[in-house]
N, C-alpha and C positions, 0 to 999 in steps of 0.2 A: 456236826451239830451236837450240843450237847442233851441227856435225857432229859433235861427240866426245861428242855428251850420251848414255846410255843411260838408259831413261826406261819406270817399269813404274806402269801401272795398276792397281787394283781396288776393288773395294768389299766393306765387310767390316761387316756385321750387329751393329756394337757401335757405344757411342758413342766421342767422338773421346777423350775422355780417356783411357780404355784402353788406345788404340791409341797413341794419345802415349806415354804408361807403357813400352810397348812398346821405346822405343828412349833412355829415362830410367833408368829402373831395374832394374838389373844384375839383379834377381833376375826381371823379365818379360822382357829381352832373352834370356836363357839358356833361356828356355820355348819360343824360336822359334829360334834362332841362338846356337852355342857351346856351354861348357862352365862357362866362367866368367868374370865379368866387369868390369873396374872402369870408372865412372863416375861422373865429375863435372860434372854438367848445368850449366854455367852456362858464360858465353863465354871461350874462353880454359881451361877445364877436359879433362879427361882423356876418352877416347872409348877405350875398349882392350878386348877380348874376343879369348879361348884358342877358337876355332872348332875344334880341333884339337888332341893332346895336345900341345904344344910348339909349334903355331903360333899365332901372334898377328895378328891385326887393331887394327890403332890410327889416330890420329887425333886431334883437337881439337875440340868442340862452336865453334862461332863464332856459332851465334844458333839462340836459342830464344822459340816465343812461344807457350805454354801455353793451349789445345789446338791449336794450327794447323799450325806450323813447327817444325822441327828441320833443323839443318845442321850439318855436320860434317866435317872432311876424312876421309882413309882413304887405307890404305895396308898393305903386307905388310912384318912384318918380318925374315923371315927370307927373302925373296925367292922362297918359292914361284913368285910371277908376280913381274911388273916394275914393278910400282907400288911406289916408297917411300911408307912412313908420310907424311902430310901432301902426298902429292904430286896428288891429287885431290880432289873436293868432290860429297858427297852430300846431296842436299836435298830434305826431305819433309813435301810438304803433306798438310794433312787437311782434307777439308769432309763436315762432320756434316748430313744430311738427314733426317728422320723414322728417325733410331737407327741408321742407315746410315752410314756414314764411309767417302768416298770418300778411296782411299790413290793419290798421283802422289807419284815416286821418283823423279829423276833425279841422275845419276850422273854429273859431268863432271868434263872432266880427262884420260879414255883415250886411251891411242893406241888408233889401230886395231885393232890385234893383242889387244888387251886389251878391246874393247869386248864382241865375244860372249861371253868365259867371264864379264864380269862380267853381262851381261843374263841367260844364263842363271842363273848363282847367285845372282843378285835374283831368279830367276821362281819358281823352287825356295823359296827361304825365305821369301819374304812370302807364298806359299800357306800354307805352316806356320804365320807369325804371324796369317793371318786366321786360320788353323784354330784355335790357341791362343785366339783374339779371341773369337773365337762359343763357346767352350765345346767345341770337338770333339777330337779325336785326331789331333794333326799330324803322325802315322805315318814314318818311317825320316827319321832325318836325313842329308841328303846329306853331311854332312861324315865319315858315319860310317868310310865304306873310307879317312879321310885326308883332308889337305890339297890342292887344286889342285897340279897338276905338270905344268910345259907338253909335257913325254913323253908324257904319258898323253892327250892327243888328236892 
């Protein structure tokens, strides 16, 4: 693993297709993360969601491999934090075990400075997408008081 990787695990009670879904289709990304979304799953396609009234997460899908992988850059465009759009790369394996789908997330590309706010804001929302996965109630969303704002830690 590389030093800039931020890298989150779990395992989430659904099979992997779902959970795939999850970061494919605007309308299951926006059940765990956002508000609204577009997506164009294929390489080289759109990767963009409103986290935020006016803030934007975007990015590029660069490889998909249905259930397994998803990769995709990321970046802010309105510079809440310091990462531009496509300046980093998120990559997310899935392995399906007896209707289990183990979820590894890594995140590279950070500076240092950037590495904690984004581990925790993966640890926060992919509790929410397991929660959505399983059927449960993925209770307040963090993005709800706002956007990241490096004042505010």
């Amino acid at each position: 693993m590389a030093d800039d990787a931020v890298v989150c695990e779990l395992d989430i009670r659904a099979p992997a297709e779902g959970v795939y879904a999850m970061f494919t289709d605007p309308a299951e990304l926006v059940r765990w993360i956002g508000i609204r979304a577009l997506l164009e799953p294929r390489p080289g396609g759109v990767f963009r969601f409103e986290l935020a009234p006016g803030e934007f997460c975007s990015g590029r899908y660069l490889e998909l491999v249905p259930p397994r992988r998803v990769v995709f850059t990321w970046g802010w465009e309105s510079g809440a934090l310091p990462v531009p759009p496509g300046s980093s790369t998120v990559e997310v394996d899935l392995a399906e075990r007896d209707g289990v789908t183990r979820l590894r997330l890594t995140h590279r590309g950070l500076s240092a400075a950037m590495r904690p706010w984004h581990d925790e804001g993966w640890g926060r929302f992919l509790a929410r997408l397991a929660a959505v996965a399983e059927g449960r109630e993925p209770g307040v969303d963090p993005a709800a008081a706002g956007p990241p704002r490096l004042e505010a830690r």
